[in-house]
C-alpha positions as CSV (number, residue, x, y, z in Angstrom):
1,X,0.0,0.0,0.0
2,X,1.4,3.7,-0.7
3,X,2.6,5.9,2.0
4,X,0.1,9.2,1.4
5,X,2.0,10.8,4.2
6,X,1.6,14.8,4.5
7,X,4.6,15.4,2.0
8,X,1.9,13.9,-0.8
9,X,0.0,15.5,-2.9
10,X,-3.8,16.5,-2.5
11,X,-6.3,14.9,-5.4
12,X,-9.7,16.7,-5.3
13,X,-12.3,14.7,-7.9
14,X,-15.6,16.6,-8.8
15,X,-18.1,14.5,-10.1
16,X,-19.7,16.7,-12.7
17,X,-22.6,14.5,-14.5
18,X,-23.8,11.4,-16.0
19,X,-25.3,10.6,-19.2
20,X,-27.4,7.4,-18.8
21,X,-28.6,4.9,-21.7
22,X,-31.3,3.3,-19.7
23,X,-34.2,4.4,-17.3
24,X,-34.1,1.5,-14.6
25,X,-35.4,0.3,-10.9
26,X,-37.7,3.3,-11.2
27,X,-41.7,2.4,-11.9
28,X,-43.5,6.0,-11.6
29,X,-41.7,9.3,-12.8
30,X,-37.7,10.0,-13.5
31,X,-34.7,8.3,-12.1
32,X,-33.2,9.8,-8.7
33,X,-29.4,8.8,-9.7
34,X,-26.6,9.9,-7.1
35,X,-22.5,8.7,-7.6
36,X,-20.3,7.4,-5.6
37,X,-16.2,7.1,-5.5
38,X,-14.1,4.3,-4.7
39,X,-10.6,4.4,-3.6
40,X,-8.6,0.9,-4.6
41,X,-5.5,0.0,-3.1
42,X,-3.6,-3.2,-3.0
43,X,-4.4,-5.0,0.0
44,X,-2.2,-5.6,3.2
45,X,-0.3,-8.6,3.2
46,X,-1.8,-11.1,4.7
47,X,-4.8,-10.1,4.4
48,X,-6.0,-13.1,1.6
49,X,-7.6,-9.9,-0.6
50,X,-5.7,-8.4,-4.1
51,X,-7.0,-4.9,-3.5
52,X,-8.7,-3.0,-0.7
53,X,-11.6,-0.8,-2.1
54,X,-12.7,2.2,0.3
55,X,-16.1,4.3,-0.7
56,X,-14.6,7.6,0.3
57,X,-17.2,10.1,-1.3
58,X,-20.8,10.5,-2.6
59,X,-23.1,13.1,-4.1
60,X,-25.9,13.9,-3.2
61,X,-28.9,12.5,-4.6
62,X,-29.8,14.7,-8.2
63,X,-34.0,13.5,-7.2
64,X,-35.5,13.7,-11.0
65,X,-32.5,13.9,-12.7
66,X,-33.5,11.2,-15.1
67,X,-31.2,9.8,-17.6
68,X,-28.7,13.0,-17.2
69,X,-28.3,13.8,-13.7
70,X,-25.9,17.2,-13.0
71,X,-24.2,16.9,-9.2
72,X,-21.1,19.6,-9.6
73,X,-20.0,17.4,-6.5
74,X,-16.1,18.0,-5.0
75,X,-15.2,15.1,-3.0
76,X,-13.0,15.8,0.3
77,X,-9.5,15.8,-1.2
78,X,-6.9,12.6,-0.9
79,X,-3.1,12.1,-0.7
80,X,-1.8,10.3,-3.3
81,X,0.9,8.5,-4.3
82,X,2.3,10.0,-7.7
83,X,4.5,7.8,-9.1
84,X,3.8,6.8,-12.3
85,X,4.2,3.3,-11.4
86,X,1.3,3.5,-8.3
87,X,-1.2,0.7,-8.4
88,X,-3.7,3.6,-6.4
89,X,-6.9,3.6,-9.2
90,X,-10.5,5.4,-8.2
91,X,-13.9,3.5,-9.7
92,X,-17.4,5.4,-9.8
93,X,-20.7,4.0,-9.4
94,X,-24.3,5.5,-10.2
95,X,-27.2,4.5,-8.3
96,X,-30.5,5.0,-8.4
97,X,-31.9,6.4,-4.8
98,X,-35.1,6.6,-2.9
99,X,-36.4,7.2,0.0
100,X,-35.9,3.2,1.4
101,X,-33.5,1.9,-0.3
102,X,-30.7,2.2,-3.7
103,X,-29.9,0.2,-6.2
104,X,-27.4,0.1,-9.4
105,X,-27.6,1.2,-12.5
106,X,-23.8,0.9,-13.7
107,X,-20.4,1.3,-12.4
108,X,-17.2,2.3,-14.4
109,X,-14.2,-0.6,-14.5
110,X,-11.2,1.0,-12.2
111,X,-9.4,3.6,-13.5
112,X,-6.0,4.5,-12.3
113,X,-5.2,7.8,-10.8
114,X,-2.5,8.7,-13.1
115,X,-5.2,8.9,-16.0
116,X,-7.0,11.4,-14.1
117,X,-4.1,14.3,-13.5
118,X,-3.4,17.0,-15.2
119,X,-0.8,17.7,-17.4
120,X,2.8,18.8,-16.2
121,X,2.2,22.7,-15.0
122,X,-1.5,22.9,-15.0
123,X,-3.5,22.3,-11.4
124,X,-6.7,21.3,-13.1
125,X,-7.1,18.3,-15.6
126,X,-9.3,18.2,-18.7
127,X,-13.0,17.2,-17.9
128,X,-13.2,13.1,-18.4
129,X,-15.8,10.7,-19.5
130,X,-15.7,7.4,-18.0
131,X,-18.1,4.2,-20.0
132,X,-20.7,2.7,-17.1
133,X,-21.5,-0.9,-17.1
134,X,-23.9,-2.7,-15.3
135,X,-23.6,-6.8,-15.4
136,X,-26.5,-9.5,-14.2
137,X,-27.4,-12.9,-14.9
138,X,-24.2,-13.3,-17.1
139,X,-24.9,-10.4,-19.2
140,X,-22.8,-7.2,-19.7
141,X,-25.2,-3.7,-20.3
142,X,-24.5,-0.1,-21.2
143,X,-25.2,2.0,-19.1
144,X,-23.9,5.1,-20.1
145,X,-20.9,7.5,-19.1
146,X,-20.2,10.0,-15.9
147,X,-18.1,12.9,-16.4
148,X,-15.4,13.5,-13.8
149,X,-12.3,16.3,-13.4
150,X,-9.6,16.4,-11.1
151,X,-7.6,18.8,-8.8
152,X,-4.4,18.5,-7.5
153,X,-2.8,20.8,-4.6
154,X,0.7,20.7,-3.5
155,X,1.2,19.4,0.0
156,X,4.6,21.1,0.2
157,X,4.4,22.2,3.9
158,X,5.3,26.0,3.0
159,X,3.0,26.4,0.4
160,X,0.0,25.2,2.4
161,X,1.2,27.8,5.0
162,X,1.5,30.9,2.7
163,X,-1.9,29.4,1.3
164,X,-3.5,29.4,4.9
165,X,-1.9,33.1,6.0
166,X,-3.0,34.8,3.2
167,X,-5.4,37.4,3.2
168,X,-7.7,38.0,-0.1
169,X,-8.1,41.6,-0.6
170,X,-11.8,42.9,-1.0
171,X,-13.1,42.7,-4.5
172,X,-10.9,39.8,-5.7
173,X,-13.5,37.5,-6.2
174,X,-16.9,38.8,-7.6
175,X,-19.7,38.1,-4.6
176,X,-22.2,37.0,-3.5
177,X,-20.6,33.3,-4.1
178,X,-22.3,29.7,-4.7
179,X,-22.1,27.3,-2.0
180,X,-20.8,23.6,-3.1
181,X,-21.9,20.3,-2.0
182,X,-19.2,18.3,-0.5
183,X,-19.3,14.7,1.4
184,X,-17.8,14.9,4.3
185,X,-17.1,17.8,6.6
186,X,-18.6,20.7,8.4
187,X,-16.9,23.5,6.5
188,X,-18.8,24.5,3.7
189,X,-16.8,25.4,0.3
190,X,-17.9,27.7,-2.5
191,X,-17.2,28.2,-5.9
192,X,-15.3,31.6,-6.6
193,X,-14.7,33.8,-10.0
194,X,-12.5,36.2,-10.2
195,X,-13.1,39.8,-10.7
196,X,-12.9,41.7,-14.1
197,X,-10.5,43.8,-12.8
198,X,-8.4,41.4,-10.9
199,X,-8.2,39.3,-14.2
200,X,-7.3,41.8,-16.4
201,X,-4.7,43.3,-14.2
202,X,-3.1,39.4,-13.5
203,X,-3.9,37.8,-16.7
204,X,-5.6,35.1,-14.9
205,X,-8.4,32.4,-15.5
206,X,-12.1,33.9,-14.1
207,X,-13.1,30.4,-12.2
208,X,-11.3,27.7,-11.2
209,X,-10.8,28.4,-7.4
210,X,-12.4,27.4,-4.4
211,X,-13.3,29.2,-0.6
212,X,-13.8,27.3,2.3
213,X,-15.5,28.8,5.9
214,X,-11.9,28.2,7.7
215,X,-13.7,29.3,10.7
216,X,-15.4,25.9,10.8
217,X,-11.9,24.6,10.3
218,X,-9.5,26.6,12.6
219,X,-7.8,23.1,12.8
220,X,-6.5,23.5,9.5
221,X,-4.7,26.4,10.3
222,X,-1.2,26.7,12.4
């Protein structure tokens, strides 16, 4: 098993959508499909198992989404171990939810975590499609795609610090700003654009960052 110690790097997957090819386990009305992410390792020695798999993150439930279900979810980020030789891989299931129970409607094969990150220099990968199967009685099914994107974040000890101390000055990001559903957590995290004027003056992207309440997380602060 990899050593994610705090000197690895931070992946953060956002589950973006799904495109579904068949309308399943649901009698009256439009699906209720929500996604969930598993984290597969190679299992301890000794332990009998090849790999240890670990749901680590869901959606929430997108209730009528139907056959194309939007979540915009950002799971709680994870070390990693990147190597280009680690085993570590992430698979993603859809389900269909209700109020009782949930059941599947397709899961993608395991994909390793070196597919998902972004190119050398850039923070954010390219957004992802990923083929969803569903298998029973023998027989293999469609089922669709879900659309995934990945974040990475430098553990480096003093950029975390410098990331933590700093102080945004007013007008930076344009307001009021869009909370995010995360699993996981108390602090909530929102989704940020950059000001005109901040751009222009920078030469920077309008989106791509995130705020988090850090006063539901003073433990994340030293």
């Amino acid at each position: 098993m990899s050593d994610n110690s705090a000197e690895s790097p931070l992946l953060i997957l956002k589950i973006i959508s799904a495109d579904l090819t068949k309308h399943v386990h649901e009698t009256f009305g439009k699906m209720d499909p929500s996604c969930a992410v598993e984290w597969i390792q190679p299992a301890p020695p000794g332990s009998g198992a090849t790999e240890h798999r670990e749901t680590y993150s869901r959606t929430k439930t997108a209730w009528g989404g139907g056959k194309h279900p939007v979540w915009n979810h950002l799971c709680v980020g994870r070390r990693y171990d990147p190597s280009p030789s680690s085993p570590e891989a992430v698979a993603f299931r859809v389900d269909e939810d209700d109020a009782f129970s949930r059941d599947p409607i397709g899961r993608t094969a395991p994909v390793p975590v070196a597919e998902l990150l972004p190119e050398d220099g850039f923070r954010q990968g390219r957004v992802a499609e990923f083929p969803l199967f569903h298998t029973e009685g023998g027989v293999t099914e469609d089922r669709g795609r879900v659309s995934v994107q990945a974040l990475v974040v430098s553990a480096a000890s003093s950029e975390l610090h410098a990331e933590a101390d700093a102080r945004v000055e007013e007008g930076t990001f344009v307001g009021p700003v869009d909370r995010i559903g995360v699993s996981g957590g108390t602090a909530p995290f929102f989704s940020l654009v950059l000001s005109e004027g901040y751009r222009e003056a920078h030469r920077q992207s309008a989106q791509y960052y995130i705020g988090k309440d850090l006063s539901r997380a003073v433990d994340e602060l030293e």
